[in-house]
C-alpha positions as CSV (number, residue, x, y, z in Angstrom):
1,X,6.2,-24.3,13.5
2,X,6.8,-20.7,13.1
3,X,3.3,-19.7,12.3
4,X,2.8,-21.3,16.1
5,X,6.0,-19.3,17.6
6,X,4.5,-16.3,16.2
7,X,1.4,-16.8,18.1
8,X,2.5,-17.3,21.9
9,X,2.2,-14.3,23.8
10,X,5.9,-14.2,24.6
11,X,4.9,-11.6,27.4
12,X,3.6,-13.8,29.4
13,X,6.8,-16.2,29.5
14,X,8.9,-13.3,30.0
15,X,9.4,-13.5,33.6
16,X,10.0,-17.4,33.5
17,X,12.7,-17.1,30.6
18,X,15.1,-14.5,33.0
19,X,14.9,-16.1,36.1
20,X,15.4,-19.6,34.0
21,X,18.5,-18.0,32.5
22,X,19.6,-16.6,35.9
23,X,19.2,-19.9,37.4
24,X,20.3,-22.0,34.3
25,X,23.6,-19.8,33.8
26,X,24.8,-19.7,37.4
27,X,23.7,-23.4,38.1
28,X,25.5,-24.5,35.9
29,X,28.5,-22.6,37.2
30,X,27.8,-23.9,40.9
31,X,27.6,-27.6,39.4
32,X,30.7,-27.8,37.7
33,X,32.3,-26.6,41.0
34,X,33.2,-23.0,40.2
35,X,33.5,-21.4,43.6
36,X,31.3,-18.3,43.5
37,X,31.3,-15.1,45.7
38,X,29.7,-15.8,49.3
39,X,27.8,-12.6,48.9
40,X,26.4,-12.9,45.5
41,X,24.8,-16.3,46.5
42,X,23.6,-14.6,49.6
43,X,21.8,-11.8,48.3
44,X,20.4,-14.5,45.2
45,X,18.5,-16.4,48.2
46,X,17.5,-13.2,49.8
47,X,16.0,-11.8,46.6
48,X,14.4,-15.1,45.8
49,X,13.1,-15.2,49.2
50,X,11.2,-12.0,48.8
51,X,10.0,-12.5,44.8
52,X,7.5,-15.4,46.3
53,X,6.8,-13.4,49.6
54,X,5.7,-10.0,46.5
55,X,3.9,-12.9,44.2
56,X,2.0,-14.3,46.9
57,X,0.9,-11.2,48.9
58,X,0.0,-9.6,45.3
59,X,-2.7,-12.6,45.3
60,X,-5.0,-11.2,47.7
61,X,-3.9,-7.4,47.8
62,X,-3.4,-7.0,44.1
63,X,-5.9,-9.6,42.7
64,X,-8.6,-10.2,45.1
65,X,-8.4,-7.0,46.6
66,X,-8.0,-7.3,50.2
67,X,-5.8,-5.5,52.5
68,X,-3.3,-7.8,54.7
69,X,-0.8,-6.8,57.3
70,X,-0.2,-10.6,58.4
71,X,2.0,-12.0,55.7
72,X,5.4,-12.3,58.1
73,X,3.4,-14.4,60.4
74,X,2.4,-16.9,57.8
75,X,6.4,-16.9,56.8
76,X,7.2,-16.8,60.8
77,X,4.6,-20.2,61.1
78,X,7.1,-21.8,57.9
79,X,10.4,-20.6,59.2
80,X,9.8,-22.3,62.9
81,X,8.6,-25.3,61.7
82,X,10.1,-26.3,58.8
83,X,13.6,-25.2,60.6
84,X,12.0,-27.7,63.0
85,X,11.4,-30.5,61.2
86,X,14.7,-30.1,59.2
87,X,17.0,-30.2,62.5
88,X,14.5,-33.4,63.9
89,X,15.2,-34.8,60.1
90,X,19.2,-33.7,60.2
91,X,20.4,-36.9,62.0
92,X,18.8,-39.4,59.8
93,X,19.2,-38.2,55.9
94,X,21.6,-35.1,56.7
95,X,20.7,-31.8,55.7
96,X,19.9,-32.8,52.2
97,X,17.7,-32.1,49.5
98,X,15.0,-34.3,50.9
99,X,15.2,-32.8,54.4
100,X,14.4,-29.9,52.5
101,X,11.6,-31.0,50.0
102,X,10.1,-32.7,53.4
103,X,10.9,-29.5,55.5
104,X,9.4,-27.1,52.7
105,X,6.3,-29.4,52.0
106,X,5.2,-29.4,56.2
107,X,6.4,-26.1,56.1
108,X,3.9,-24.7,53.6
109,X,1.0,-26.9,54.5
110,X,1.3,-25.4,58.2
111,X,1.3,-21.9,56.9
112,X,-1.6,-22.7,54.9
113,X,-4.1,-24.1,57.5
114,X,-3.3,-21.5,59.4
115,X,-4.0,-19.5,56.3
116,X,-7.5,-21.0,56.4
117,X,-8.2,-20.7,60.4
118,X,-8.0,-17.0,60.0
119,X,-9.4,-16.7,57.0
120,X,-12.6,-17.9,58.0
121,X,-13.9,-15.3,60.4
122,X,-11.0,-12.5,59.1
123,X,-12.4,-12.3,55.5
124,X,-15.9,-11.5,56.3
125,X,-14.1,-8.3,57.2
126,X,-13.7,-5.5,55.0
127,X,-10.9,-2.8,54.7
128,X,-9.2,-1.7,57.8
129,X,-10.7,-4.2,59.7
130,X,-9.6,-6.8,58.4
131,X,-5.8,-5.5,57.9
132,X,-6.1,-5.2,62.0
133,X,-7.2,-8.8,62.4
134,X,-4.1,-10.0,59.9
135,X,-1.9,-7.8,62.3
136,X,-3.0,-9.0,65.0
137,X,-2.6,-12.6,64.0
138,X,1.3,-11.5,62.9
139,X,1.9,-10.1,65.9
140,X,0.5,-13.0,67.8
141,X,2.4,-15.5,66.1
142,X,5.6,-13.8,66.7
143,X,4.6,-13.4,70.8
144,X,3.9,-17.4,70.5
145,X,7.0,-18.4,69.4
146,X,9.3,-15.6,71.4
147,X,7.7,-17.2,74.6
148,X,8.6,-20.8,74.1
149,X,10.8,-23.1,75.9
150,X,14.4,-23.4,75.1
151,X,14.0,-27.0,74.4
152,X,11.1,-26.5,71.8
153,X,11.6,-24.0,69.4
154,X,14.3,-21.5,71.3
155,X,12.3,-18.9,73.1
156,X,14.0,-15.1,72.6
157,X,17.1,-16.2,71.5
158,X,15.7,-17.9,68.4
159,X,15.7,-21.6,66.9
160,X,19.2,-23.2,65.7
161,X,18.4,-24.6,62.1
162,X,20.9,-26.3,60.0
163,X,21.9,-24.2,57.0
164,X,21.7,-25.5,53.6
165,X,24.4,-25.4,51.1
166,X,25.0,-21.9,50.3
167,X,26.8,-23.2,46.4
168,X,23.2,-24.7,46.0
169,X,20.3,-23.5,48.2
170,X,19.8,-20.1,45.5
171,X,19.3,-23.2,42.5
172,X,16.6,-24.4,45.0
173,X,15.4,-21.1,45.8
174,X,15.1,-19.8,41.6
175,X,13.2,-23.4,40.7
176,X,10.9,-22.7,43.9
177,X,10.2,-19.1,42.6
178,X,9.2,-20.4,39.3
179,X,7.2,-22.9,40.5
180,X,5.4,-19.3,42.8
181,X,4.9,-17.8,39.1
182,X,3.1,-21.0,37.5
183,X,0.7,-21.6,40.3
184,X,-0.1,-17.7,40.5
185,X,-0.1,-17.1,36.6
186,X,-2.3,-20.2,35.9
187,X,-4.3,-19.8,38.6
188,X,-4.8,-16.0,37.9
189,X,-6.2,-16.8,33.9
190,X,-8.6,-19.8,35.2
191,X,-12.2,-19.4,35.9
192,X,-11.0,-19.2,39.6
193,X,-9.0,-16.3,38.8
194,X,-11.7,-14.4,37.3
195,X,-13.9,-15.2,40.1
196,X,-11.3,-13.7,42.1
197,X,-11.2,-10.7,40.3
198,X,-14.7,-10.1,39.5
199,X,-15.0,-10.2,43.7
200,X,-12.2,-7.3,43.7
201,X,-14.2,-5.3,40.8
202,X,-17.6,-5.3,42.2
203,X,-18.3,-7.7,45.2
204,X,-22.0,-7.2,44.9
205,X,-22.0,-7.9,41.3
206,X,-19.6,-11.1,42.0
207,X,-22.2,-12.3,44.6
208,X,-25.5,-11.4,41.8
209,X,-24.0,-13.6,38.7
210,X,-23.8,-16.3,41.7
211,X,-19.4,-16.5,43.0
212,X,-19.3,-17.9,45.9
213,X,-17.2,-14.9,47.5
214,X,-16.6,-16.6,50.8
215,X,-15.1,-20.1,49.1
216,X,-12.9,-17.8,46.3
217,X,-11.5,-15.5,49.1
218,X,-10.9,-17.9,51.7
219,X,-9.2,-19.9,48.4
220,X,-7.2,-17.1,47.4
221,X,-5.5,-16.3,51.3
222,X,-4.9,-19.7,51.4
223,X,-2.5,-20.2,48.3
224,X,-1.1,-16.6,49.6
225,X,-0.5,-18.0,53.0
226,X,0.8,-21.7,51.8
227,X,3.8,-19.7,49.8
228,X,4.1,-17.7,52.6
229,X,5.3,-20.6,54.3
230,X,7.7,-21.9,51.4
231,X,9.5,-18.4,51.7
232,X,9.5,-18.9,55.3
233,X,11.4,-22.4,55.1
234,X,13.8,-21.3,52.9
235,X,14.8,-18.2,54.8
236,X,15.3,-21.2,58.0
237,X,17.7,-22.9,55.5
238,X,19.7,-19.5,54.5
239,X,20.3,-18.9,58.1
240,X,21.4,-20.5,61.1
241,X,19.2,-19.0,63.8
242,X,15.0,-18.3,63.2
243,X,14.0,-15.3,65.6
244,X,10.9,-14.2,65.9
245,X,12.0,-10.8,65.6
246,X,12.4,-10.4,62.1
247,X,9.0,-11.4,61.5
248,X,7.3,-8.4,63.0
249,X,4.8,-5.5,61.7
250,X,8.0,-3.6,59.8
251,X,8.8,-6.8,57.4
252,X,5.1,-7.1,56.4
253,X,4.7,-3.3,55.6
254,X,8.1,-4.0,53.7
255,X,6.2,-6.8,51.4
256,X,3.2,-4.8,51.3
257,X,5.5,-1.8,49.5
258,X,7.0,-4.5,47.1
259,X,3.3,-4.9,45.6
260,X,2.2,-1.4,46.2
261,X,5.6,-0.5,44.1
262,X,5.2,-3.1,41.4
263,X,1.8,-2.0,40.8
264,X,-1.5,-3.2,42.0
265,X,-2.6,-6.7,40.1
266,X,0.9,-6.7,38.2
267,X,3.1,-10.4,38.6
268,X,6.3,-8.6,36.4
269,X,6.0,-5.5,38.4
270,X,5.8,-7.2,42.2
271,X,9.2,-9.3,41.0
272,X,11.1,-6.1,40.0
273,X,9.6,-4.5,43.3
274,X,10.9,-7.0,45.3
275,X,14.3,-7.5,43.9
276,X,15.2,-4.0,43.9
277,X,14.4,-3.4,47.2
278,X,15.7,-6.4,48.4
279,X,19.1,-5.3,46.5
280,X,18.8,-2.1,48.0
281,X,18.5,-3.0,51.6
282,X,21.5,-5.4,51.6
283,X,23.7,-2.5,49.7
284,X,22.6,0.2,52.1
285,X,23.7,-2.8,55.0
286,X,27.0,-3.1,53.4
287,X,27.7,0.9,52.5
288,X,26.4,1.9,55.5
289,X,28.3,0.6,58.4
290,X,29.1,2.5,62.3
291,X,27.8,5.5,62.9
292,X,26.7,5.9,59.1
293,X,24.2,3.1,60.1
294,X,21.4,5.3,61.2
295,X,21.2,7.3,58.1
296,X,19.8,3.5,56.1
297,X,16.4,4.0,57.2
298,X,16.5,7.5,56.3
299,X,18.0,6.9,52.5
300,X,15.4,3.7,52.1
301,X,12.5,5.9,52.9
302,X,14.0,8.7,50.6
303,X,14.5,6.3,47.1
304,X,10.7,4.9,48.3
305,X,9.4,8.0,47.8
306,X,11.1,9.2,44.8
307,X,9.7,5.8,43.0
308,X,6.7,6.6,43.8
309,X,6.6,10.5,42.8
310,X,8.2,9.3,39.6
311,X,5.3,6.5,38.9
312,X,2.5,8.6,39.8
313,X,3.4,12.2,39.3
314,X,1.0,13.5,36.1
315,X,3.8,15.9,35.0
316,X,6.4,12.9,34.3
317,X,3.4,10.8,32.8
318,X,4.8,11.8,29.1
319,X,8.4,11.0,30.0
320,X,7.7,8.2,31.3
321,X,5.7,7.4,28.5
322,X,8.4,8.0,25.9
323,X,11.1,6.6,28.4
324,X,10.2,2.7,29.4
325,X,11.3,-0.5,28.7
326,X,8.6,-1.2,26.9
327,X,9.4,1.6,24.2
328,X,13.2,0.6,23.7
329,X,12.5,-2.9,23.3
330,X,9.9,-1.5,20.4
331,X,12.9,1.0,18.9
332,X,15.2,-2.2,18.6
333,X,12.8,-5.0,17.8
334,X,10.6,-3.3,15.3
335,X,7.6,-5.9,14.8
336,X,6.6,-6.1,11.0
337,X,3.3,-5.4,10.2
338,X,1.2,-7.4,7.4
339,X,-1.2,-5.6,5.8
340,X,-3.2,-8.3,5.3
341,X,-3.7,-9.7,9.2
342,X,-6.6,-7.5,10.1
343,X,-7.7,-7.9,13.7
344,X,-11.1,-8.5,14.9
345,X,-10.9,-6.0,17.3
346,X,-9.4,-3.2,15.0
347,X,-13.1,-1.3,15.4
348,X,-13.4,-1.2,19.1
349,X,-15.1,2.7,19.8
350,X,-12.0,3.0,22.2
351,X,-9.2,2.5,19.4
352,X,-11.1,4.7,16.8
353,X,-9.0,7.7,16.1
354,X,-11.9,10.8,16.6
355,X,-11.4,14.4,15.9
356,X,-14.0,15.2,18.8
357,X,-13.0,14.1,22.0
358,X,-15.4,12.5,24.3
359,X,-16.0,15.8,26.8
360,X,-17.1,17.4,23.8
361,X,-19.8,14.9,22.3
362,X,-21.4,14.9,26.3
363,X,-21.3,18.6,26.6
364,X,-23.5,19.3,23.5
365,X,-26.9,20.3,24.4
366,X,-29.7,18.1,22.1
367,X,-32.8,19.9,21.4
368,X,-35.8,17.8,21.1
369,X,-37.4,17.4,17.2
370,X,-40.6,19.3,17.9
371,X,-38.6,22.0,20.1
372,X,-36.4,22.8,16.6
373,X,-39.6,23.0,14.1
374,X,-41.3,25.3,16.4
375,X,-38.2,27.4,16.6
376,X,-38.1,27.4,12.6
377,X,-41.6,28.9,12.5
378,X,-41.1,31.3,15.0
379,X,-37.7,33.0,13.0
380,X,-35.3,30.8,15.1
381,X,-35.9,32.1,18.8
């Protein structure tokens, strides 16, 4: 049994063990009918909320490689209809926890056949292109539902949605974001996964060794876009009004700096993006209130770019280095060595210690055979 505990890479389970403590400890607080602070609950569903909008985005930007601008629509296409579907489902079970399954399950599949509309003719784009055509489709969706009737879903003054449980919606909201990390995590290590990554390496390449790049992209913005739509219903269910408004160009640049912050490709690093700057926002909200309230933009944009000086400035590269979690955890937890475990891949070339760098061996100039016996005769000239 220990033998087997020894070999699971516990750094893969990392992310699922805090955010099941999180949810496990406070849960179980909320079940046995501890009342606990309004706010605290709030910002748990707000941070939840933008953890699967990070995950999923980091899919196709991180993973597959593709730049999207679109990602609030697809949560704008969850938020109207699920909020929909929960107020048509309201007077017959309540607003319980199957309005909600039933709410988040249409709401999703919406998001994620629109996901695959656009996603047919968009991803035979490249670069900017297709981050203009994701835009556009945001911005679209947003003009769609600003502009309908009253009766339907609103019009400007938003969609009345009933709101959830605020003791219980953040258990729902951790259990969903768990649920984000297994279908990205598995799906990232399977052969689909690969594929997906061997497209964002080298498309050519992908398309030689014989990927189907159209079926692996369009497969890819498709799971991005159907947990799009989750986040999207449960921010319907944390409020009491859906506008359109807060779905605009701003909140997908906002998700798109939670994954450019995490770290490009990185799961751990788009959930630690995304709460802090979810945490962030809501304190600057709170601290700065009346005329103070202009300066939030400015101090956001401020802390943005000191993260980013700090992760990618060359001359903090040793601190940072010698300073990460990653190096106290070591200092505390020293792992013990065997001597006797020898890895198989303890004689890579590129974790052999040399005493002449690389540069050095490439720089040398070679001398054919022939070349050095003729400059033997001739008294070395």
């Amino acid at each position: 049994m220990m033998n087997k505990l020894k070999k699971v890479r516990w750094n893969h389970y990392i992310n699922y063990i805090v955010i099941g403590i999180i949810t496990l400890v406070f849960g179980i607080m909320a079940l046995c009918g501890m009342r606990l602070n309004s706010s605290l609950l709030f910002l748990f569903e707000k941070i939840a909320i933008s953890v699967i909008l990070a995950v999923s985005l980091s899919l196709v930007v991180g993973f597959l490689g593709e730049l999207s601008l679109g990602h609030a629509g697809f949560m704008c296409v969850g938020a109207y209809l699920g909020g929909k579907i929960s107020t048509l489902l309201a007077p017959a079970v309540g607003n319980t926890w199957i309005n909600l399954i039933i709410s988040l399950i249409v709401g999703g599949c919406i998001a994620a056949v629109c996901g695959i509309i656009i996603g047919i003719p968009a991803l035979r784009l490249r670069g900017d292109y297709l981050a203009i055509v994701t835009l556009a489709f945001g911005e679209i969706v947003k003009s769609i539902f600003q502009n309908t009737s009253a009766e339907s879903f609103g019009g400007a003054l938003g969609l009345e949605t009933p709101r959830y449980d605020k003791q219980y919606l953040f258990i729902w909201a951790f259990l969903l974001v768990l649920l984000t990390l297994s279908v990205m995590q598995n799906f990232i290590r399977s052969k689909h996964g690969r594929a997906v990554t061997a497209i964002r390496d080298n498309e050519i390449a992908a398309r030689a060794t014989g990927i189907n790049v159209t079926k692996y992209k369009l497969l890819a913005f498709t799971i991005s876009a159907f947990f799009a739509g989750i986040a999207g219903v449960l921010y319907s269910f944390s409020n009491y009004n859906v506008q359109s408004a807060k779905f605009g160009y701003n909140y997908s640049i906002e998700i798109l700096v939670m994954v450019v912050l995490g770290g490009m490709g990185s799961i751990n690093g788009s959930i630690i993006a995304a709460a802090l700057i979810t945490f962030l926002n809501t304190k600057l909200a709170t601290i700065l209130t009346g005329d103070l309230a202009v300066l939030q933009n400015l101090l956001y944009a401020v802390i943005l770019i000191a993260i980013v000086i700090y992760n990618n400035a060359p001359g903090l590269k040793s601190f940072r280095e010698k300073y990460n979690l990653t190096a106290l955890l070591h200092k505390i937890i020293k792992p013990r060595v065997d001597p006797s475990n020898i890895n198989d891949d303890q004689a890579k070339w590129d974790v052999v210690p040399t005493k002449i760098e690389m540069n050095e061996v490439l720089s040398i100039d070679l001398v054919p055979q022939d070349k050095q016996d003729y400059q033997r005769k001739d008294g070395g000239k």
